[in-house]
C-alpha positions in Angstrom: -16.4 -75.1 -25.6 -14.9 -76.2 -22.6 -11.5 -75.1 -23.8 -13.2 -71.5 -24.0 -15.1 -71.6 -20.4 -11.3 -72.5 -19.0 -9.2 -69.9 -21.0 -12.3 -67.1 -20.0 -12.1 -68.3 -16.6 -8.1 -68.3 -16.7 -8.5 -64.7 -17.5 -10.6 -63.2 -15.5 -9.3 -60.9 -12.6 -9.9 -61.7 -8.8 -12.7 -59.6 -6.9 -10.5 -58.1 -4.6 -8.8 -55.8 -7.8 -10.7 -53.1 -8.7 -12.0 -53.5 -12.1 -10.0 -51.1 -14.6 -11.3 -52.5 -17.8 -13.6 -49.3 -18.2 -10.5 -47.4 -19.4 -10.1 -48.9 -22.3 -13.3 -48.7 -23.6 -14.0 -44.7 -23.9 -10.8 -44.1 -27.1 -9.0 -46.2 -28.5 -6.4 -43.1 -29.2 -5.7 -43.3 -25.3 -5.9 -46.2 -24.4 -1.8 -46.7 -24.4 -1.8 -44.0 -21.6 -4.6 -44.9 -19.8 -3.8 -48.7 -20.0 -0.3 -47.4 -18.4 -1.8 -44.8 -15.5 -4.4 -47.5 -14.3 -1.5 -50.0 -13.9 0.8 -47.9 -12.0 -2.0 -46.6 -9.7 -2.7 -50.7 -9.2 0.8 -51.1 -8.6 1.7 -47.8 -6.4 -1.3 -49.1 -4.1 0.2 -52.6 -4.1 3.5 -51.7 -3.0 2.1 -48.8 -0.4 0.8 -52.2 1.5 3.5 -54.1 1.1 5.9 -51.5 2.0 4.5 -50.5 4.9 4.1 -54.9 6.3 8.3 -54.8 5.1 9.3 -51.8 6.9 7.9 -52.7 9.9 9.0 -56.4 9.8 12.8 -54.9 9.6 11.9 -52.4 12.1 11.9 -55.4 14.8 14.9 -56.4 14.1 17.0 -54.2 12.5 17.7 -49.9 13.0 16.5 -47.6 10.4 19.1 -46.1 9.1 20.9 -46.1 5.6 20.7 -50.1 4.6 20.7 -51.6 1.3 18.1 -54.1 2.7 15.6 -51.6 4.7 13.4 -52.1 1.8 12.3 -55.2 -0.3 13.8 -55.7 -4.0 10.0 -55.1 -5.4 10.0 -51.8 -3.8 13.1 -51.0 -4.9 12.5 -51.6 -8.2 9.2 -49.5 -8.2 10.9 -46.8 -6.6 14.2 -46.8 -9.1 12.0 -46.9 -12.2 9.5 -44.5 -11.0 12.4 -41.8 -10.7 13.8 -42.6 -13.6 10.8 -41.7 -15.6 10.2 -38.8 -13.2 6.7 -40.3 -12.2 6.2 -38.4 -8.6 2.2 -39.6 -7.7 3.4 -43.0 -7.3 5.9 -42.5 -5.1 4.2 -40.3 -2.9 2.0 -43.0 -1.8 4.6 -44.7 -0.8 6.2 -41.5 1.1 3.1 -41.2 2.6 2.8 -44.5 4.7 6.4 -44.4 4.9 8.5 -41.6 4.8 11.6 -43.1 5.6 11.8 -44.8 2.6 13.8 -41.3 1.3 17.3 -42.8 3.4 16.5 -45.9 1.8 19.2 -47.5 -0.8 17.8 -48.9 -3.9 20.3 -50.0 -6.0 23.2 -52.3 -5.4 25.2 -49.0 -5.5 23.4 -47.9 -2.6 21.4 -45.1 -4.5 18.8 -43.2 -2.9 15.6 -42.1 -4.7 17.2 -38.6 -4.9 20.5 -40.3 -6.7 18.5 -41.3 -9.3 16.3 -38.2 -9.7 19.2 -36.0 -9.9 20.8 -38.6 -12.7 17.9 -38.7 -14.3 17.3 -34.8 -14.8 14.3 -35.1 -13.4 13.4 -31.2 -11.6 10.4 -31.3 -11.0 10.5 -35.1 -8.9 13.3 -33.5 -7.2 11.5 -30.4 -6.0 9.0 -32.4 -4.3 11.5 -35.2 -2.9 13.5 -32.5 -2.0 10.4 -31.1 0.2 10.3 -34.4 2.0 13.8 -34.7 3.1 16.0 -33.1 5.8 19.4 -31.7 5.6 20.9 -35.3 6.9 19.2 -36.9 4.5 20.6 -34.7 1.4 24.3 -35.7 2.5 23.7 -39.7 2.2 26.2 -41.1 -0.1 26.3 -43.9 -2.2 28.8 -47.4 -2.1 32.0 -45.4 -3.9 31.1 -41.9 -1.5 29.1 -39.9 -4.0 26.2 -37.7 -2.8 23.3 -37.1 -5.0 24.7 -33.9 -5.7 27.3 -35.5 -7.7 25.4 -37.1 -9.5 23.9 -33.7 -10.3 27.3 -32.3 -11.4 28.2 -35.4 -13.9 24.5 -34.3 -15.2 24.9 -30.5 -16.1 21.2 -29.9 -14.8 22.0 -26.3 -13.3 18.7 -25.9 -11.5 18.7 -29.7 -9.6 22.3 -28.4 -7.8 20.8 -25.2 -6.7 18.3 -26.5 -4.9 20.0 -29.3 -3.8 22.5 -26.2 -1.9 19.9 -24.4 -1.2 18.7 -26.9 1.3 22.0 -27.5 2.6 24.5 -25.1 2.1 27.6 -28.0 3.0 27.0 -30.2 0.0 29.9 -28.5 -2.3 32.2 -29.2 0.0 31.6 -33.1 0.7 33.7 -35.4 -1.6 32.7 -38.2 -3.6 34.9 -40.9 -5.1 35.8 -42.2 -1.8 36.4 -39.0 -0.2 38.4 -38.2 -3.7 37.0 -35.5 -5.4 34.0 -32.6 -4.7 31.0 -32.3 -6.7 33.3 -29.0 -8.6 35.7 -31.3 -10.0 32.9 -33.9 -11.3 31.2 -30.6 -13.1 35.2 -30.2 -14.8 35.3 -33.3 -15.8 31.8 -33.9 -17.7 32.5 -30.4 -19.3 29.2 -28.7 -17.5 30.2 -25.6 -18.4 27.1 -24.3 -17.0 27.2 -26.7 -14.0 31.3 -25.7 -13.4 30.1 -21.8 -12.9 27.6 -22.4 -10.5 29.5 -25.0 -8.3 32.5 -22.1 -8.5 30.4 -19.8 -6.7 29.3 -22.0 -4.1 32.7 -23.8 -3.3 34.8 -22.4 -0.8 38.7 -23.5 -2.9 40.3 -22.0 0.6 38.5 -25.4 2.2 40.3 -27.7 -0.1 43.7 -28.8 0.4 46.8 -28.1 -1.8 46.5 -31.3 -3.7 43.2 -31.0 -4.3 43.7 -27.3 -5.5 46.3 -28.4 -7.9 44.2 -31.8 -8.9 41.6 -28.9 -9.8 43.4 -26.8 -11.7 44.9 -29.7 -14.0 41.3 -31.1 -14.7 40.0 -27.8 -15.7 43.2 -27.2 -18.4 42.4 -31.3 -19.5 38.7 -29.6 -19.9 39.7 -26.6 -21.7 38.0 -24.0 -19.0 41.3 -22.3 -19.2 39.3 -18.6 -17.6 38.4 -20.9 -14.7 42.2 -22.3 -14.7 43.6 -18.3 -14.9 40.8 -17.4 -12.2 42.4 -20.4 -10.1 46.1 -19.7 -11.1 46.0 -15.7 -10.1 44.6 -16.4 -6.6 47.0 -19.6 -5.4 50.9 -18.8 -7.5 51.8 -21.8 -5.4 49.8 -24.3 -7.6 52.5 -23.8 -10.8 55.2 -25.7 -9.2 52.8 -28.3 -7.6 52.2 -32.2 -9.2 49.2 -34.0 -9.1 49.0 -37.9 -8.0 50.4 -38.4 -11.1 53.5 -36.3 -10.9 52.5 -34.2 -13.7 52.2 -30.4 -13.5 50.1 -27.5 -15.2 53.1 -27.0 -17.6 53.2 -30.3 -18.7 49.9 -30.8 -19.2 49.0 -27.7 -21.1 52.1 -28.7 -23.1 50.8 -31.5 -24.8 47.3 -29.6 -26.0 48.4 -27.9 -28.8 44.9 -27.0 -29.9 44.5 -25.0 -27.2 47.4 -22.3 -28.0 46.9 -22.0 -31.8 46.9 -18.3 -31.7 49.1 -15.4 -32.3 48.2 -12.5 -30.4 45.8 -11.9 -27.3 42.5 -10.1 -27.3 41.7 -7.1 -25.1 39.0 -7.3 -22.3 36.3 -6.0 -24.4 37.3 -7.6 -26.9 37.7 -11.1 -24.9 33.6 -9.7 -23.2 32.2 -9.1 -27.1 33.7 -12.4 -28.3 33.0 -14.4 -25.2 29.6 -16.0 -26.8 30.1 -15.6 -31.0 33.6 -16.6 -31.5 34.6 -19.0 -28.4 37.4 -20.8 -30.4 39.8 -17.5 -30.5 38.8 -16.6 -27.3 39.4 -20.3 -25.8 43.2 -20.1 -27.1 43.5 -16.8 -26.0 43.2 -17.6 -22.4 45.5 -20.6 -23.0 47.8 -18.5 -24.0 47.6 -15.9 -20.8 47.5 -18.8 -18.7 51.0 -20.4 -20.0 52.5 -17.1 -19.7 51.6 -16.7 -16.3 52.5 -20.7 -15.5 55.7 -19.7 -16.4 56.2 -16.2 -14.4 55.6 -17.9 -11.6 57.8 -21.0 -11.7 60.2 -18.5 -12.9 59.7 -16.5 -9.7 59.0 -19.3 -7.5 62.3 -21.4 -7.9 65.5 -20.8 -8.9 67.1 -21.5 -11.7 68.7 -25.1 -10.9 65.4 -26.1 -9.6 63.6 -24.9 -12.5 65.2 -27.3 -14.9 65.0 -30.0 -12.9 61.3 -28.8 -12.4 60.7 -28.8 -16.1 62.3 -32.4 -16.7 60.3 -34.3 -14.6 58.2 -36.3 -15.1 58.9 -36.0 -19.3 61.1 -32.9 -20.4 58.5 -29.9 -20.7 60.3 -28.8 -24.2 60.1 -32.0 -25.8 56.6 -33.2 -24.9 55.4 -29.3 -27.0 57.7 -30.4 -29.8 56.5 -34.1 -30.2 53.0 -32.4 -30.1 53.7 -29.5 -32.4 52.6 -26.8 -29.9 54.5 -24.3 -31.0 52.9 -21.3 -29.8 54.0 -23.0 -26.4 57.6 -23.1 -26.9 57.3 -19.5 -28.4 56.1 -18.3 -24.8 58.9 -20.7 -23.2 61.7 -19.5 -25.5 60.4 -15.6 -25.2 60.6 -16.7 -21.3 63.6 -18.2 -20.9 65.8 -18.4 -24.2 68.5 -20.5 -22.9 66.4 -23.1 -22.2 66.2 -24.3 -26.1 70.4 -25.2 -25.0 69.1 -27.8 -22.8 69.4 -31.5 -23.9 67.2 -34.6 -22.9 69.5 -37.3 -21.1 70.1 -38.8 -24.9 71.4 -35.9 -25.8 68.6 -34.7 -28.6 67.2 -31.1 -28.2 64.3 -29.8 -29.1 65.7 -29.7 -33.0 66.1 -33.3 -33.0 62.9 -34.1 -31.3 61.2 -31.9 -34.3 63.2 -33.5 -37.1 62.3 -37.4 -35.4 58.6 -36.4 -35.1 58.2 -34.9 -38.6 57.4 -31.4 -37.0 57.8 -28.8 -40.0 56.5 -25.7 -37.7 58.7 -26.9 -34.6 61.5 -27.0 -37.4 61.1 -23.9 -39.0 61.1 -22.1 -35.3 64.4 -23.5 -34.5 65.9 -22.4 -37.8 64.5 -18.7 -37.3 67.2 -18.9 -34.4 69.7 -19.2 -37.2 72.4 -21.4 -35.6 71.6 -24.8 -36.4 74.9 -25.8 -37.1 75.2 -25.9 -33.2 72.7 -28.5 -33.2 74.1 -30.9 -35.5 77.7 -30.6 -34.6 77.0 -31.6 -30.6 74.7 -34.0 -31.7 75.8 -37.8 -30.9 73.7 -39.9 -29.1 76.8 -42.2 -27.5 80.2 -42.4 -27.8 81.7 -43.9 -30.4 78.7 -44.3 -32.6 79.2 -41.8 -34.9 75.7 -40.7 -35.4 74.7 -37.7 -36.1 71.1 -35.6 -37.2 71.3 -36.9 -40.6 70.6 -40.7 -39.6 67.9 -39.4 -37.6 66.4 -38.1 -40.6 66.9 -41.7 -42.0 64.9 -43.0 -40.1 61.2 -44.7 -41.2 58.9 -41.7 -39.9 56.3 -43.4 -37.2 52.5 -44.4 -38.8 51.2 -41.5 -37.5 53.4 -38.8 -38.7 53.4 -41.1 -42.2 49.4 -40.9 -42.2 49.5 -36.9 -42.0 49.3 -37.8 -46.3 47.5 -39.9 -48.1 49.2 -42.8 -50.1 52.4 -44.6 -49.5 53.8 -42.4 -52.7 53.3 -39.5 -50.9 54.6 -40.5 -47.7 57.7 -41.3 -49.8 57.5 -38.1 -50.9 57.6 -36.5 -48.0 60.3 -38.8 -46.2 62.2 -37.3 -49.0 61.7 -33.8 -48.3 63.0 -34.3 -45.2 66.1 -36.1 -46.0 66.7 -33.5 -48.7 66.3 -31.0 -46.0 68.5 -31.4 -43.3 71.0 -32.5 -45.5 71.4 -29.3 -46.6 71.9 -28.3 -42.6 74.5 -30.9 -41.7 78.2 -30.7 -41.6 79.7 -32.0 -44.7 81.6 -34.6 -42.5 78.6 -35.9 -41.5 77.2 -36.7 -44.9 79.3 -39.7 -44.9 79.3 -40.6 -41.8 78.8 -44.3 -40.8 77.1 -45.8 -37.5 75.8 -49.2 -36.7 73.0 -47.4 -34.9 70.1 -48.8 -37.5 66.9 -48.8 -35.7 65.5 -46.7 -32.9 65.7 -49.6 -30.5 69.5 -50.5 -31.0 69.4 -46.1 -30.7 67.7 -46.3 -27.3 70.4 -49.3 -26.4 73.0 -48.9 -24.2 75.5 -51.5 -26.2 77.1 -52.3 -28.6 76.1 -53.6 -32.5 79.6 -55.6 -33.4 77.5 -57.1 -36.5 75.5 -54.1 -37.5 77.0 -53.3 -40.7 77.5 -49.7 -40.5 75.6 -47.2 -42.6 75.7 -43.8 -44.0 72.9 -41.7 -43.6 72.0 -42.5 -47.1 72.0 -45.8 -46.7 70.6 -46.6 -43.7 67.1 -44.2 -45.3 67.6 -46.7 -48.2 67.4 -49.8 -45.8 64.9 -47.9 -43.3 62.4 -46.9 -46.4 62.6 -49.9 -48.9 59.3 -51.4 -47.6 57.4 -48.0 -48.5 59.2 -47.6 -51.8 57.9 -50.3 -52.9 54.7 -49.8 -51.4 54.5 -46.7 -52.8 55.6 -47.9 -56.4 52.6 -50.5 -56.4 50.2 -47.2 -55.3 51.8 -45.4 -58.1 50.8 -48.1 -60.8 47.9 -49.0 -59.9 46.6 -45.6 -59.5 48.0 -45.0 -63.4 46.8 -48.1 -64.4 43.1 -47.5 -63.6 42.9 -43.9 -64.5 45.2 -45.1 -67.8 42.0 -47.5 -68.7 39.1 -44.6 -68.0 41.3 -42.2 -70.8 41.3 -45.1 -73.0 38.3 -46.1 -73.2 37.4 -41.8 -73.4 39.7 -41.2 -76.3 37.7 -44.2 -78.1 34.5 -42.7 -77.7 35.2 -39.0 -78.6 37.6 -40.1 -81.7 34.6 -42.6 -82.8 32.3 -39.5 -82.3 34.3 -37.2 -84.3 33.0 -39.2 -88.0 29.8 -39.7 -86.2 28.3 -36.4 -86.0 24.9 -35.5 -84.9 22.3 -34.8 -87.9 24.9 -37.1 -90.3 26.4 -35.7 -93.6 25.7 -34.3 -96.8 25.5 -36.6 -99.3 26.6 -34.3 -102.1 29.5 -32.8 -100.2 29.9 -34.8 -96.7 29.9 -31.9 -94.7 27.6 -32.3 -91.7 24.0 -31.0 -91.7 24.2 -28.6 -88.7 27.8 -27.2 -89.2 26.4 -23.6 -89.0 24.6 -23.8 -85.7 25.9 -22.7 -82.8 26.0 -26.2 -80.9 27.7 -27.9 -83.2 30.4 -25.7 -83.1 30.6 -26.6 -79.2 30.0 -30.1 -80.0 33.5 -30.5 -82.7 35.6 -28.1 -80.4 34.6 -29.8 -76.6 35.3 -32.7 -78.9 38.3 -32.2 -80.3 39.9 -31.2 -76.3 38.4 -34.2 -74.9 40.6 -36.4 -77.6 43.8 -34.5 -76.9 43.8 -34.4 -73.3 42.3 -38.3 -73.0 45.2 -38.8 -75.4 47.8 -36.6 -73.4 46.4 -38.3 -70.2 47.1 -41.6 -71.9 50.4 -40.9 -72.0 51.4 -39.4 -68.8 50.4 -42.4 -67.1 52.2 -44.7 -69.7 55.5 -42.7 -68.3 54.2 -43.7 -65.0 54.4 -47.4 -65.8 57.9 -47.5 -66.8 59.6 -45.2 -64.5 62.0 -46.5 -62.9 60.8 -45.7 -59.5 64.4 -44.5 -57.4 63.8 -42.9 -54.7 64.8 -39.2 -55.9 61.9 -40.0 -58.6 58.9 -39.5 -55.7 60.5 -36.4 -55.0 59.1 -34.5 -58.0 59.0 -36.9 -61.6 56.5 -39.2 -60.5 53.9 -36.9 -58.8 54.1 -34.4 -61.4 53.4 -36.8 -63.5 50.2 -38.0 -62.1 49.4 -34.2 -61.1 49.4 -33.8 -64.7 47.7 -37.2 -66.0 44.7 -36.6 -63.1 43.9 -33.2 -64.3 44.1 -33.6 -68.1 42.0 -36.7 -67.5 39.5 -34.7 -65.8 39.3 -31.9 -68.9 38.7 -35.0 -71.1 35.9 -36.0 -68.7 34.1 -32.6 -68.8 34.9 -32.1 -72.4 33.4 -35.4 -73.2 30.2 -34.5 -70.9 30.0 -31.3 -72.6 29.9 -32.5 -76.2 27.2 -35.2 -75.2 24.9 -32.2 -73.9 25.5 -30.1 -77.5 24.8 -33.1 -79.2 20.8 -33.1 -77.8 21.0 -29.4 -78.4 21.6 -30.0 -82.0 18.5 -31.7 -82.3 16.4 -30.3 -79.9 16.6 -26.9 -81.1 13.4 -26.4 -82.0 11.1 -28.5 -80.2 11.3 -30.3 -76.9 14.2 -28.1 -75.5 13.5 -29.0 -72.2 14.9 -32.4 -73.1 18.5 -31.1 -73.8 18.3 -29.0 -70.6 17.4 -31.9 -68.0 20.2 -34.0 -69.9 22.4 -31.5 -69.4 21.8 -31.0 -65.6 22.2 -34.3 -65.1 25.7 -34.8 -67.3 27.0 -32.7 -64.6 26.7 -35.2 -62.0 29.7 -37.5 -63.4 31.7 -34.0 -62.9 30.9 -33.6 -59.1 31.6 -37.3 -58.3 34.9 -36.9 -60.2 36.1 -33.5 -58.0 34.4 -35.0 -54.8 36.1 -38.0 -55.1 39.6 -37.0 -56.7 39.6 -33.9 -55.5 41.7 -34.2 -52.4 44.1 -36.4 -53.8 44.7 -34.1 -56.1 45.0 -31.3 -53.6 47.6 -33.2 -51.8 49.7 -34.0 -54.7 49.6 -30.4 -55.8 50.7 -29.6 -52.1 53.5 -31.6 -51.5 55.1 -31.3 -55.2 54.9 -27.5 -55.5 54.1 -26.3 -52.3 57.1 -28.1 -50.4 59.1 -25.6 -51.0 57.5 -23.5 -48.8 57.3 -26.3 -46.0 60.4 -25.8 -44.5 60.5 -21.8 -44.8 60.8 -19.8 -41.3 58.5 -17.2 -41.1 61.1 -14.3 -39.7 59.9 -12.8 -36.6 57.8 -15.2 -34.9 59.9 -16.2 -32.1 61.7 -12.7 -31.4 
């Protein structure tokens, strides 16, 4: 009893709190939000007192301006959560005893109220803050020199930055990041579409500086508003030739996105207006496309033509950052520019060809050849003096993970190593077929030294030493990819060869021939039968070859995948046809009664089908594409360039 009295006692709220417990007694279905509205009422009348006793305390002895400690942390707190959650009747008590609290910081950042508001998408909490404040107070900036209107930018909330402009009309035009960057570029970064088109229209760019212009035009190319890069471009020419803070130019970035400039042909106006909002992919690489062209009209125009290749090597050579990209429709537009820049060479001496053939770059590859005078390529060709190493030993060379990972399975990759060996073998001099270098890795390639012990290699050889490693991996893909698909025929040719002197219904006993020959289903049953044994067994036996292959390296060219081609997609007939005679079988004797039996069996038989495609299916797909379809891979397609 007395432990009761103390805990009712321990519970029981002082006098001087007004009593809220009547809120929870009218529904229980509201008592969550009620429970919640008394409490922060309690609490906004708490803190209205206890702000007002701490900002007159500081008031003594400190000024009122911008101060992380103008405020206590309680307040704070209160304050940041409350305009988080967008909450406004709380903190307009406070605002009411003290209004100054809006220049107050309360974070460690140095956030205001409106800070986090504008963060926080919260309109209509802005609205009314906003009705409190004056223009000086709208420009306050955080610790790292960010108004709050930056923080609207990085938020995309159109409506916040309006009326945050509205009320005072400088904001676009003070920077944040230290003084870095203007509320515009923070839109261009986050990708606020919306947000960038409004902060356009209230930015004056002739107030920014040059470096600022040009840092603006790179970020919206990184952020793929290439209309607001053309809009930018056509009204300052200058800004093609400018670098940003990181020496890098509009060029050379728009170089290395070769997603942006997949297309073929531009769009007209109306078509550009129609398409704007349905098809924004075609129009996106559209304007990539306009604004490379006009990139390079005026560097061309701008500086002369020594300058211009000096322009277009630094900081990385323009033509070989497109080509180790594969943005071909770049260096289309660079070549249509300026076709004697594809003569130019990197300080190592590769061109653009080499650079294609290093990076495994088919479409870069097939451009060069439209040109039709490779030979040029590979007869300058030596990286240094002495070496003797040409093209070929570039193609020798163990392809980097991420070109090897452009197919599935080490056998593959062999394959495709292969095709490119095979390739430009057929381009090289024939001196250079048997020519030997100790150049045998792309490190003792970037060297400036000699090898004295490198043995030296043939191009052969040294793709023999290079690619061992994935041989072998590849050979151990290759059998135990046979091996498990060799076990699932097996064990199908079993079944369907047990099932042939098993039929459905049994025999005769007079003549042994089966009960149900003449109907229809059986018929399916014996010939859906009789496939599934022939292709498990033909299955069977392609993989068997697969086993004992010897595995050279000209075998992954086209033996070994045809092989597997073939053993996957016989195995898959004996799959269906094995599926299909198990379905005919409940036909046969559900003919007459029940036949929704065989019909739900059936449906569901064809679930073993769909996992079989879904998960074989690409595989299959990629093996059908690099056997057959490689000899299309290194076709030019005549008129592209010219």
């Amino acid at each position: 009893m007395k432990m009761k009295k103390r805990m009712r006692k321990s519970t029981s709220f002082p006098s001087i709190i007004p009593n809220y417990n009547s809120l929870f007694e009218e529904n229980e279905d509201d008592q969550d939000e009620r429970s919640h509205t008394a409490w922060n009422r309690l609490a906004a009348t708490m803190f209205k007192e206890y702000a007002h006793l701490e900002t007159h305390a500081k008031d003594a002895d400190e000024p009122s301006d911008h101060n992380l400690f103008q405020i206590g942390a309680a307040t704070r707190i209160f304050l940041y959560q409350n305009a988080l959650k967008g909450e406004w009747e709380y903190v307009e008590l406070l605002l009411d005893e003290s209004p100054n609290i809006v220049r107050s910081a309360i974070t460690r950042n140095r956030e205001t109220i409106l800070h986090i508001a504008a963060g926080a998408k919260q309109i209509e909490f802005v609205v009314k803050l906003l009705n409190r404040m004056s223009d000086d107070d709208m420009i306050l900036q955080n610790e790292f020199g960010n108004t709050a209107l930056c923080f609207a930018a990085a938020s995309g909330v159109v409506r916040i930055a309006e009326l945050m402009v509205e009320k005072n009309p400088n904001l676009p035009l003070i920077r944040g990041f230290n003084n870095a960057v203007t509320p515009l570029f923070i839109a261009v970064s986050y990708k606020c579409t919306e947000m960038v088109s409004y902060l356009l229209s209230v930015t004056d760019l002739n107030q920014l500086g040059k470096q600022e212009q040009i840092e603006l035009l790179i970020a919206t190319i990184q952020s793929d508003f290439y209309d607001i890069s053309l809009w930018i471009l056509q009204r300052y020419p200058y800004l093609a030739i400018m670098r940003d803070t990181n020496e890098e130019t509009a060029l050379h970035v728009i170089a290395r996105k070769p997603s942006a400039m997949d297309v073929t042909k531009q769009l007209s106006s109306w078509t550009l207006f129609l398409n704007s909002r349905i098809y924004r992919k075609p129009v996106t690489k559209t304007l990539a496309h306009e604004l490379v062209v006009l990139l390079l009209t005026n560097v061309l125009r701008i500086l002369p033509e020594k300058k211009m290749l000096q322009f277009i090597k630094h900081p990385t050579r323009l033509l070989n950052d497109a080509a180790c990209t594969g943005n071909v429709e770049f260096l289309i537009v660079l070549i249509r520019k300026y076709p004697d820049i594809i003569w130019e060479d990197a300080d190592d001496g590769k061109s653009i060809f080499h650079v294609a053939i290093e990076n495994r770059l088919e479409n870069v590859f097939n451009l060069i050849n439209e040109i039709g005078r490779l030979n040029e390529f590979t007869a300058k060709y030596r990286t240094f003096k002495g070496r003797n190493y040409n093209i070929l030993h570039l193609a020798g060379h163990l392809a980097t993970p991420n070109h090897l990972n452009r197919v599935s399975g080490a056998a593959l990759q062999m394959q495709r190593e292969m095709l490119w060996f095979k390739e430009v073998e057929k381009i090289v001099l024939p001196s250079q077929l048997e020519a030997k270098s100790n150049v045998t890795s792309s490190q003792q390639l970037e060297a400036k030294f000699n090898y004295p012990n490198t043995p030296k290699l043939t191009p052969r050889q040294l793709f023999t030493q290079e690619h061992k490693d994935l041989r072998k991996d590849g050979e151990e893909w290759m059998k135990h990819t046979a091996n498990s698909c060799m076990l699932v025929a097996t064990l199908i040719s079993t079944v369907v060869f047990a099932a042939a002197f098993t039929v459905p219904g049994g025999s005769n006993n007079n003549e042994g021939t089966p009960v149900f020959q003449q109907k229809f289903w059986f018929t399916v049953f014996a010939m859906s039968d009789a496939v599934a044994l022939f292709s498990s067994s033909t299955s069977i036996l392609m993989f068997m070859s697969i086993l004992t292959s010897r595995y050279a390296e000209d075998d992954f060219m086209h033996s070994l995948p045809s092989r597997l081609l073939f053993g996957l997609a016989t195995l898959f007939i004996s799959i269906v046809c094995m599926v299909v005679a198990f379905s005919a079988t409940f036909f046969i004797l559900y003919h007459k009664a029940n036949i929704c039996i065989p019909t739900i069996v059936s449906a569901m038989a064809i679930l073993p089908v769909i996992c079989f495609c879904v998960l074989q299916c690409k595989l299959w797909a990629d093996i059908f594409h690099n056997t057959y379809s490689s000899r299309f891979l290194f076709k030019p397609r005549r008129g592209k360039l010219f």
